[in-house]
Biopython code that builds the backbone (N, CA, C, O; Angstrom):
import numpy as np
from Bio.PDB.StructureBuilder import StructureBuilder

atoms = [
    (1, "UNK", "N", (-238.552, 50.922, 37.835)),
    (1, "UNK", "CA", (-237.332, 51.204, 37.107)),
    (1, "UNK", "C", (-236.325, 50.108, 37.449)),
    (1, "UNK", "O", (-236.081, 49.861, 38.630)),
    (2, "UNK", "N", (-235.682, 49.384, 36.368)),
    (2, "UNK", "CA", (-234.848, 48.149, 36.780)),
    (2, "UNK", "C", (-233.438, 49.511, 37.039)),
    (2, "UNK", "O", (-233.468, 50.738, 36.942)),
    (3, "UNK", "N", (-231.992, 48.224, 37.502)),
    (3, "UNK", "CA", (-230.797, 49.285, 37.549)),
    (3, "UNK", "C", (-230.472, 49.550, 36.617)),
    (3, "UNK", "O", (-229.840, 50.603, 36.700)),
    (4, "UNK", "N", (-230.538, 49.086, 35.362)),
    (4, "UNK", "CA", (-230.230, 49.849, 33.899)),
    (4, "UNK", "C", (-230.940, 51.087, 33.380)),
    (4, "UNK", "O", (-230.549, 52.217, 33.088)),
    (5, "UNK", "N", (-232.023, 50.528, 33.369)),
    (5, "UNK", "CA", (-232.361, 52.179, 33.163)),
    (5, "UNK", "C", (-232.219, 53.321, 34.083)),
    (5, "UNK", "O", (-231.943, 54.400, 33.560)),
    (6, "UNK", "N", (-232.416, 53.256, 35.875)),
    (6, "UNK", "CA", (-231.918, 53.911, 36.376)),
    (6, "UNK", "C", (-229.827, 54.635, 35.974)),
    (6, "UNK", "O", (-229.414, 55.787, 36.112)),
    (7, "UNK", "N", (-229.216, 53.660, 35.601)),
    (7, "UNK", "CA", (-228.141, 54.250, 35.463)),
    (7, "UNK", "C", (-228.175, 54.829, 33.828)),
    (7, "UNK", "O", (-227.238, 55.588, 33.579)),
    (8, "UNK", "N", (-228.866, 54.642, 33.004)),
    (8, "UNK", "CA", (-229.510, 55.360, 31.934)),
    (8, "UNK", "C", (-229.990, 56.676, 32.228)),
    (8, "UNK", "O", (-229.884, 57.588, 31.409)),
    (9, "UNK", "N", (-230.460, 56.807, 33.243)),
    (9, "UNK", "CA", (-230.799, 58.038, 33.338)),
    (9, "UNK", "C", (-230.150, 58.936, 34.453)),
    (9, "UNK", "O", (-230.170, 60.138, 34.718)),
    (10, "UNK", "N", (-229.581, 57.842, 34.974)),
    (10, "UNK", "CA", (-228.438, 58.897, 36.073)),
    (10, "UNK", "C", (-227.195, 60.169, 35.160)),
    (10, "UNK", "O", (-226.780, 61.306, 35.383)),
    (11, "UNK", "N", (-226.938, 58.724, 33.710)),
    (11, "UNK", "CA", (-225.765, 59.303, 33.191)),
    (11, "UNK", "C", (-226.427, 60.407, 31.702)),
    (11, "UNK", "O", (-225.788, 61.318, 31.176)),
    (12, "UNK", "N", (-227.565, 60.037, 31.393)),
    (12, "UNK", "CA", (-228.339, 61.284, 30.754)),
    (12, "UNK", "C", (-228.672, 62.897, 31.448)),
    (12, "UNK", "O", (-228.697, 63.940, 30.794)),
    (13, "UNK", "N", (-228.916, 62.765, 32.959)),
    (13, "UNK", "CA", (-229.123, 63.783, 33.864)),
    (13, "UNK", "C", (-227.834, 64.478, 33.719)),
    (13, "UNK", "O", (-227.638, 65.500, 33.063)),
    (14, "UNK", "N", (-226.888, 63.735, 34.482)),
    (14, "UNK", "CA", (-225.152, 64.461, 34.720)),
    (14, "UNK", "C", (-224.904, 65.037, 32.794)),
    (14, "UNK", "O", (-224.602, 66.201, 32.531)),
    (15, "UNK", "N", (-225.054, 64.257, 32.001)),
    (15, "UNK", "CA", (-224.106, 64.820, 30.699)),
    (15, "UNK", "C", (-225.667, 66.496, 30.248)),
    (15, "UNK", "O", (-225.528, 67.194, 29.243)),
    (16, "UNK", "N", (-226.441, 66.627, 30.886)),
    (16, "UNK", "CA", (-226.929, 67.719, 30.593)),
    (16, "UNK", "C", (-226.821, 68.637, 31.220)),
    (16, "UNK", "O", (-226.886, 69.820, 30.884)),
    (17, "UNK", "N", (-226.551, 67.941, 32.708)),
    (17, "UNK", "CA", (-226.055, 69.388, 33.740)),
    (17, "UNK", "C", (-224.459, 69.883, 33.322)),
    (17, "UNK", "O", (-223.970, 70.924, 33.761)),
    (18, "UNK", "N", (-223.958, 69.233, 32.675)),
    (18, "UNK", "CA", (-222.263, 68.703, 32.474)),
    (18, "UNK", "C", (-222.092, 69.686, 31.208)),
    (18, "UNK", "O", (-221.194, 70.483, 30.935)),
    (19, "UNK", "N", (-223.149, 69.377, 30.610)),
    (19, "UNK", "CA", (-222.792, 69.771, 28.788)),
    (19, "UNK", "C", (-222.181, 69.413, 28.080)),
    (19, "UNK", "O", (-221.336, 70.026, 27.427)),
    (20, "UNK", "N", (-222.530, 68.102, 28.038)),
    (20, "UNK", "CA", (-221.158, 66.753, 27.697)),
    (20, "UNK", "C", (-222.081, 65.534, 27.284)),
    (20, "UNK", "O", (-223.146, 65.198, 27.802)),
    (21, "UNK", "N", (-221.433, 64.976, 26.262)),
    (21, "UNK", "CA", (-222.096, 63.883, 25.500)),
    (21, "UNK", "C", (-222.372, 62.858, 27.092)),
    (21, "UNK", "O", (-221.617, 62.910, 28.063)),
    (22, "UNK", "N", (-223.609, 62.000, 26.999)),
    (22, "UNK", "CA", (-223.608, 60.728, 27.780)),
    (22, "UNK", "C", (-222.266, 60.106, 27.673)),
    (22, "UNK", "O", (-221.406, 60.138, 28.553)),
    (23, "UNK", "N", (-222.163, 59.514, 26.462)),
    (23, "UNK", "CA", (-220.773, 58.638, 25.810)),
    (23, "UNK", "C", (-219.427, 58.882, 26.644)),
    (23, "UNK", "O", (-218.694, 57.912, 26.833)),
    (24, "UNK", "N", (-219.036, 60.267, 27.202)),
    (24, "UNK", "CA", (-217.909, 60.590, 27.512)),
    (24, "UNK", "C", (-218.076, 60.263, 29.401)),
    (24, "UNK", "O", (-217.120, 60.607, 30.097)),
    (25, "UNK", "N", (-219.492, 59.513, 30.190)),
    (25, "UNK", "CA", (-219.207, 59.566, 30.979)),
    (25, "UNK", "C", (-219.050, 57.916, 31.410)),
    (25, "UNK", "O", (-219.560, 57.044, 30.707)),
    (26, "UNK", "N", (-218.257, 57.588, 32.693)),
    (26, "UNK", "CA", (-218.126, 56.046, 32.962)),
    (26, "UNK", "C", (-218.701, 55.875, 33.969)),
    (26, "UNK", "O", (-218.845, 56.814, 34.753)),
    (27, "UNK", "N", (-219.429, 54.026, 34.365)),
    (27, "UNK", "CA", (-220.023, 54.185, 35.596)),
    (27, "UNK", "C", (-220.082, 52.725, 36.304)),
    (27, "UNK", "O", (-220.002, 51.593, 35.829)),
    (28, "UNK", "N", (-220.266, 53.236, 37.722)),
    (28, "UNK", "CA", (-219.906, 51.771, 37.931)),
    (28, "UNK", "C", (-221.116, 52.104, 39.447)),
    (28, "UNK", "O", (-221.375, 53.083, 40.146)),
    (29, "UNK", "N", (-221.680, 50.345, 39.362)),
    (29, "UNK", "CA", (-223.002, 50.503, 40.119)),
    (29, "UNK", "C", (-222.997, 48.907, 41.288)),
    (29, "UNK", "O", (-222.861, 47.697, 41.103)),
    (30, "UNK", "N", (-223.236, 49.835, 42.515)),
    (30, "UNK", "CA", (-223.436, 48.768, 43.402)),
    (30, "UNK", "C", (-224.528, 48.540, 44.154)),
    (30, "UNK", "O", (-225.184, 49.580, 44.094)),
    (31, "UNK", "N", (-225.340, 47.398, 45.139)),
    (31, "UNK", "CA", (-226.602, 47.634, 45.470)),
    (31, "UNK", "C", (-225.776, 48.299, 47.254)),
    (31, "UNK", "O", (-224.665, 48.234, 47.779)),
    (32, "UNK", "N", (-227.105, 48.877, 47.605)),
    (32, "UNK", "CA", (-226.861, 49.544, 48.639)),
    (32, "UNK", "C", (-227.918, 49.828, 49.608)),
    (32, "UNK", "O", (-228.960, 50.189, 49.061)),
    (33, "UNK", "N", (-227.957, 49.780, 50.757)),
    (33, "UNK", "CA", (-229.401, 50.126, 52.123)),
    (33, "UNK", "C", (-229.119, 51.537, 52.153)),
    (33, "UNK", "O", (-227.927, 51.823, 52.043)),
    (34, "UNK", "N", (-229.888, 52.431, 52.269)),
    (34, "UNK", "CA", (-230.234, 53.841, 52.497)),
    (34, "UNK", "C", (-231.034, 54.150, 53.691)),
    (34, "UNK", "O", (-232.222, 53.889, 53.883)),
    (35, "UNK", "N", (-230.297, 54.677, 54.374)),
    (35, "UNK", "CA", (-231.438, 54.848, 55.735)),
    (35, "UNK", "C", (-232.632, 55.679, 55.657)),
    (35, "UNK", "O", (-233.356, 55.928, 56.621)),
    (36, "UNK", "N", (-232.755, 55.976, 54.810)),
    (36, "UNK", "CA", (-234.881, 56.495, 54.531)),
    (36, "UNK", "C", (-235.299, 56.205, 53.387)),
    (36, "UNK", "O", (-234.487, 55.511, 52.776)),
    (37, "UNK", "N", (-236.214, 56.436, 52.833)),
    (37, "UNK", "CA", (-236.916, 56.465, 51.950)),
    (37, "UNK", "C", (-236.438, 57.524, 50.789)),
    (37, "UNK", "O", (-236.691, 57.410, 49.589)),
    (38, "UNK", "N", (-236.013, 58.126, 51.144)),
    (38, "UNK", "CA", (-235.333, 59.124, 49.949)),
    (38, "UNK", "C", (-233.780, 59.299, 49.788)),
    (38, "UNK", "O", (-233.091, 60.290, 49.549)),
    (39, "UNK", "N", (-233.485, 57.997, 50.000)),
    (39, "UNK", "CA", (-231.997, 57.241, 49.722)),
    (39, "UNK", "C", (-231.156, 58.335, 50.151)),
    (39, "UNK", "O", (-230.137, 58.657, 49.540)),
    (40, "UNK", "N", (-231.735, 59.135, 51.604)),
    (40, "UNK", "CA", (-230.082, 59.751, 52.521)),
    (40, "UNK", "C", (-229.898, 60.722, 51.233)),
    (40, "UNK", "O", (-228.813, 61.251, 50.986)),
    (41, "UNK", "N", (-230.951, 60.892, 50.507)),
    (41, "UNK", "CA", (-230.278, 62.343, 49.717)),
    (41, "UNK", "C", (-231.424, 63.154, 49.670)),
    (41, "UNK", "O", (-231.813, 63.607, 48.594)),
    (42, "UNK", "N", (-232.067, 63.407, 50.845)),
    (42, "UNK", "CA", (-233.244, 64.190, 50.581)),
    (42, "UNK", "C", (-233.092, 65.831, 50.041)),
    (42, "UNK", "O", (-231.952, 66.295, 50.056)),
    (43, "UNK", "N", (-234.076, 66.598, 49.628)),
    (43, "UNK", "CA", (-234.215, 67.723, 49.676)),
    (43, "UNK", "C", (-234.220, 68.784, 50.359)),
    (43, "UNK", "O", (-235.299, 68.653, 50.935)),
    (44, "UNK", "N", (-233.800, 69.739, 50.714)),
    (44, "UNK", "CA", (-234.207, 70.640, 51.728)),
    (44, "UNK", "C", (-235.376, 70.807, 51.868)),
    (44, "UNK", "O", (-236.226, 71.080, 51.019)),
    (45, "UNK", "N", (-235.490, 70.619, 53.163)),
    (45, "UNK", "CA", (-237.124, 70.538, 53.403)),
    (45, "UNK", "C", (-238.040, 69.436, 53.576)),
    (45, "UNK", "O", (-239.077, 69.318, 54.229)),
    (46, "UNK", "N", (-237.398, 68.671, 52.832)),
    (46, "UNK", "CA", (-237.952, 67.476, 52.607)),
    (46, "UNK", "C", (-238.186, 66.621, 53.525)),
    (46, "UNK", "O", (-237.186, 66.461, 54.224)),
    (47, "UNK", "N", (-239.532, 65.663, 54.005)),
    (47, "UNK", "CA", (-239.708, 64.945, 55.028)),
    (47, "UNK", "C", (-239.952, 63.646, 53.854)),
    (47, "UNK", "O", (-240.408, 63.707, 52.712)),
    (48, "UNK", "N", (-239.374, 62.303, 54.766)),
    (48, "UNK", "CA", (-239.399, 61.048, 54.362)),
    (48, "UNK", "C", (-239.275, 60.164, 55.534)),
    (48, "UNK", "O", (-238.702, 60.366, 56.604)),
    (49, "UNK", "N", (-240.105, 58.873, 54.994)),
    (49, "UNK", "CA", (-240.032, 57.891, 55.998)),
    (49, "UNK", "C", (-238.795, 57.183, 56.281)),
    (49, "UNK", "O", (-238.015, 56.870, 55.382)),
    (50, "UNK", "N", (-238.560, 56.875, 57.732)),
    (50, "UNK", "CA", (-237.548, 56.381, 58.434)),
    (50, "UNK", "C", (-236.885, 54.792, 58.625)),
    (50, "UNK", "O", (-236.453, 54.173, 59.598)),
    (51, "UNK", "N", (-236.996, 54.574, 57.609)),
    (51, "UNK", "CA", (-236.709, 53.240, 57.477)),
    (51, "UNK", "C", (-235.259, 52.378, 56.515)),
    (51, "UNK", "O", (-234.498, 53.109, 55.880)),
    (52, "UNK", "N", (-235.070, 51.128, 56.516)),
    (52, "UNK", "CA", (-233.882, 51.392, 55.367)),
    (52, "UNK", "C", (-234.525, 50.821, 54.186)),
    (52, "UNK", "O", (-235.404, 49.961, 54.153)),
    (53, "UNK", "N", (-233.749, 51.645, 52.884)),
    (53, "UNK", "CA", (-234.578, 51.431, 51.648)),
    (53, "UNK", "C", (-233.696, 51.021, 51.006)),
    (53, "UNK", "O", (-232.663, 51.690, 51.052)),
    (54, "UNK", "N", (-233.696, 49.803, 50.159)),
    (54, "UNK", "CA", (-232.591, 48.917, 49.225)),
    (54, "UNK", "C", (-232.598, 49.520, 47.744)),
    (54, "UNK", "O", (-233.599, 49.504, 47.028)),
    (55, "UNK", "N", (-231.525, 49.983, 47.421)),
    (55, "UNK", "CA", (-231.438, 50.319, 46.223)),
    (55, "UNK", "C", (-229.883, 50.326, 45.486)),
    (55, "UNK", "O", (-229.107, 49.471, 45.913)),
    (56, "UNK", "N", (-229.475, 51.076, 44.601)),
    (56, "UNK", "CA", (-228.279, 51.178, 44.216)),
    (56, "UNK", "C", (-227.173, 52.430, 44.453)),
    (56, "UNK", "O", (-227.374, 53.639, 44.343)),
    (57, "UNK", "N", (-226.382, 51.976, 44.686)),
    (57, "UNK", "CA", (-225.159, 53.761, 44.435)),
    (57, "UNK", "C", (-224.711, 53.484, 42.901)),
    (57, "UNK", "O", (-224.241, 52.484, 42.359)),
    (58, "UNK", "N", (-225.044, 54.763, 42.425)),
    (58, "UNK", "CA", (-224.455, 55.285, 40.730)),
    (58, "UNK", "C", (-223.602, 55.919, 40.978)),
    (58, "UNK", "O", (-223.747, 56.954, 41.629)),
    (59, "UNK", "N", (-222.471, 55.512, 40.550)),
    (59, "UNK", "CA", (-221.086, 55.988, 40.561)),
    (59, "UNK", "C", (-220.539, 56.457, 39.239)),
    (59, "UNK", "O", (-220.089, 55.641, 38.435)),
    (60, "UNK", "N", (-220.563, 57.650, 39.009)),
    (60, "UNK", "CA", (-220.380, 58.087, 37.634)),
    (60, "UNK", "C", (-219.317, 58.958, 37.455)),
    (60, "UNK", "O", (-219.564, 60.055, 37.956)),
    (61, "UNK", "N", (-218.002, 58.871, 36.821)),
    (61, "UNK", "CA", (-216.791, 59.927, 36.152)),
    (61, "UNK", "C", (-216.942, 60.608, 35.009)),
    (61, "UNK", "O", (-217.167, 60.024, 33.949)),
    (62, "UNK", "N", (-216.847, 61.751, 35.090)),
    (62, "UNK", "CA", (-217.062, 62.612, 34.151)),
    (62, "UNK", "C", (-216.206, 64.032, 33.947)),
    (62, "UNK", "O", (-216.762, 65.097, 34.216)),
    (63, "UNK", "N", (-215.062, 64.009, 33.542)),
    (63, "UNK", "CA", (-214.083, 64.871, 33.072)),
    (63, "UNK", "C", (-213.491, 65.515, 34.422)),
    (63, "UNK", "O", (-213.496, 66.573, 35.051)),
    (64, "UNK", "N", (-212.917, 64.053, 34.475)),
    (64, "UNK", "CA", (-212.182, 64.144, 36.164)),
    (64, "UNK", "C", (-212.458, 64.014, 37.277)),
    (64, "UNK", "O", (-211.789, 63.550, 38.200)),
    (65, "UNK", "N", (-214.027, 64.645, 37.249)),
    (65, "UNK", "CA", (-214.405, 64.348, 38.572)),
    (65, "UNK", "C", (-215.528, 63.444, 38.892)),
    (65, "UNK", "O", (-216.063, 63.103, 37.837)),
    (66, "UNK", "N", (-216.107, 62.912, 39.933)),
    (66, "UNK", "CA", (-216.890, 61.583, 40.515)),
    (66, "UNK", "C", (-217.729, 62.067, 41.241)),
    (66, "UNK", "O", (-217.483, 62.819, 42.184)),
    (67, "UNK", "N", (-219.513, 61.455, 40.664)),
    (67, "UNK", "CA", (-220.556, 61.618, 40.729)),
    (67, "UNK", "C", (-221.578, 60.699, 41.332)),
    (67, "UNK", "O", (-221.481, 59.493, 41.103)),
    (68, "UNK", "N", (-222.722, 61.243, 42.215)),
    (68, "UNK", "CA", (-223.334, 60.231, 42.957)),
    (68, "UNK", "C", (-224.489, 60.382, 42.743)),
    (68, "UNK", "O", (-225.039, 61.466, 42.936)),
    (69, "UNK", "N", (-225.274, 59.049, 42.181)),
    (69, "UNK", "CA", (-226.761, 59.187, 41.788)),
    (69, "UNK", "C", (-227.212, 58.004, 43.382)),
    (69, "UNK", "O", (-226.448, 57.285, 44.024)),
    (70, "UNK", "N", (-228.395, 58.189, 43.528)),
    (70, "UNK", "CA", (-228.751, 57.066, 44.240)),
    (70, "UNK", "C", (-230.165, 56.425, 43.453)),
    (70, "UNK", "O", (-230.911, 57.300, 43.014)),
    (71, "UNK", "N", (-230.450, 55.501, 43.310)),
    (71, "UNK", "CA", (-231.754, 54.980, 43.056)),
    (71, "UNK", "C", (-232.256, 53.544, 43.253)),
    (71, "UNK", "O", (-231.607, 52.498, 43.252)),
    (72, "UNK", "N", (-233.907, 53.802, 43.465)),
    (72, "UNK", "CA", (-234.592, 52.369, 43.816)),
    (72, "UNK", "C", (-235.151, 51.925, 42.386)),
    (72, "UNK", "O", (-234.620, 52.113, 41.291)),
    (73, "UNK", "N", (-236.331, 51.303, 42.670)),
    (73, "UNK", "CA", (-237.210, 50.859, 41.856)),
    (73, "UNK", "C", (-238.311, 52.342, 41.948)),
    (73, "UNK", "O", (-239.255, 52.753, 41.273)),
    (74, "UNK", "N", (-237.919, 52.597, 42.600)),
    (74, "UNK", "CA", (-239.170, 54.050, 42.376)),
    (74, "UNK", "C", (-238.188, 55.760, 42.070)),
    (74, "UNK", "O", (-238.617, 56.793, 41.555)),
    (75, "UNK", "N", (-237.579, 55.627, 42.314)),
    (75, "UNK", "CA", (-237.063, 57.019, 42.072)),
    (75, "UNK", "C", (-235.447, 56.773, 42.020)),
    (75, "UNK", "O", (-234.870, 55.707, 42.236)),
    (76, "UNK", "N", (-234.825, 58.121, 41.654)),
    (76, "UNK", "CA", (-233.700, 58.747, 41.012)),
    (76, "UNK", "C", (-233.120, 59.980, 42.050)),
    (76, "UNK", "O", (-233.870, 60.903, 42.368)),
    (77, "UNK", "N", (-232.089, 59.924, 42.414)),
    (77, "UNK", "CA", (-231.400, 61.128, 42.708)),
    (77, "UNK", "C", (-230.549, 61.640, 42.877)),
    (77, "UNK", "O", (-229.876, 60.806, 42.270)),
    (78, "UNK", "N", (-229.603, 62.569, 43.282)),
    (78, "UNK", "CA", (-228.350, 63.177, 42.417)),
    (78, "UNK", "C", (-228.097, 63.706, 43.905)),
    (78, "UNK", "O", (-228.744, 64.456, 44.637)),
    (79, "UNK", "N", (-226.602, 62.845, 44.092)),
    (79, "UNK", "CA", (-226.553, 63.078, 45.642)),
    (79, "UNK", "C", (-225.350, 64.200, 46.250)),
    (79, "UNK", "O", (-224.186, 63.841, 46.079)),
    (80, "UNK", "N", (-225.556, 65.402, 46.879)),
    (80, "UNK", "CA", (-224.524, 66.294, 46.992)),
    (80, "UNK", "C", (-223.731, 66.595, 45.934)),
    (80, "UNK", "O", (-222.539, 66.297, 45.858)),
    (81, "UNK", "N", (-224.756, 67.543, 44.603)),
    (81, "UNK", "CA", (-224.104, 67.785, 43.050)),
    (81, "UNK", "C", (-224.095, 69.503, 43.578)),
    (81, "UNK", "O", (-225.019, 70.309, 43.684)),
    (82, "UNK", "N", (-222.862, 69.603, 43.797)),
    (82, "UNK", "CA", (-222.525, 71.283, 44.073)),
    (82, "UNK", "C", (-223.075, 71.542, 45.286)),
    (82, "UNK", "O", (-223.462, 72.707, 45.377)),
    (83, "UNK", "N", (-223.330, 70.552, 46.712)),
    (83, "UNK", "CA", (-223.567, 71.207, 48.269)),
    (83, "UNK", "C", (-225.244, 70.544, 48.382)),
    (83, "UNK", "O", (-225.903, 70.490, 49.420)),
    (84, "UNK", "N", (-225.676, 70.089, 47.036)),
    (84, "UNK", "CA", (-227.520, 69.902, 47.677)),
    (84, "UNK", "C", (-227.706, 68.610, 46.616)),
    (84, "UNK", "O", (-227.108, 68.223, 45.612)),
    (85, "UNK", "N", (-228.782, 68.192, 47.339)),
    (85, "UNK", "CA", (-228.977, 66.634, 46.756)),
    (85, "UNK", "C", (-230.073, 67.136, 45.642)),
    (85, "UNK", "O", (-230.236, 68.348, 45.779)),
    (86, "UNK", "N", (-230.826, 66.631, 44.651)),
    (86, "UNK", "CA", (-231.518, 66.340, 43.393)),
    (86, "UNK", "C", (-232.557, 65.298, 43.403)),
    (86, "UNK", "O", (-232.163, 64.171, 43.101)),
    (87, "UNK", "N", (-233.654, 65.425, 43.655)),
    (87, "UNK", "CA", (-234.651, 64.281, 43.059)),
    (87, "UNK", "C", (-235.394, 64.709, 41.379)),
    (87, "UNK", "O", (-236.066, 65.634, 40.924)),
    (88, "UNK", "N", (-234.758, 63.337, 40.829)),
    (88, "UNK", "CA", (-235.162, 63.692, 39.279)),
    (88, "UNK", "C", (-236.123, 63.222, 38.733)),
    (88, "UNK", "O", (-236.380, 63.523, 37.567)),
]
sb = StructureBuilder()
sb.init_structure("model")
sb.init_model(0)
sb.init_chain("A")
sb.init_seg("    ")
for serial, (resi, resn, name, xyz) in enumerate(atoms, 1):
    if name == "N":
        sb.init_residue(resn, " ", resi, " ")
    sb.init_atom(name, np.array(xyz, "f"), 0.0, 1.0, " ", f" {name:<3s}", serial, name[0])
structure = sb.get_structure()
């Protein structure tokens, strides 16, 4: 997954949990080290390897309030959306 389509699909995820056109959300994207493998937004429960993993922070606004995707070249995820992280 290059960072475009990852933020393609960061801001398709949020406008369905949202109930809100994509169009109405804004975003702004930086590269970033993650200290594991599941970009510091794991799952409950979830075990991942311990290492740092290079990827991006998705920074997304959406009717006031500010949203955190994380993603690599391999995966997507939705970081502390209402208390728990998201792998999509």
């Amino acid at each position: 997954m290059t960072k475009e389509e990852a933020v393609e699909k960061a801001k398709q995820d949020l406008a369905t949990r949202l109930a809100i056109n994509d169009t109405d959300i804004s975003d702004s994207v930086s590269e970033a080290d993650f200290p594991d493998m599941a970009l510091g937004a794991g799952e409950s429960g979830e075990m991942s390897g311990q290492m740092i993993t290079k990827g991006w922070r998705i920074e997304l606004k959406a009717a006031g309030q500010n949203y955190e995707y994380r993603a690599d070249k391999h995966q997507l995820r939705l970081f502390k959306f209402k208390g728990r992280n998201y792998k999509i």
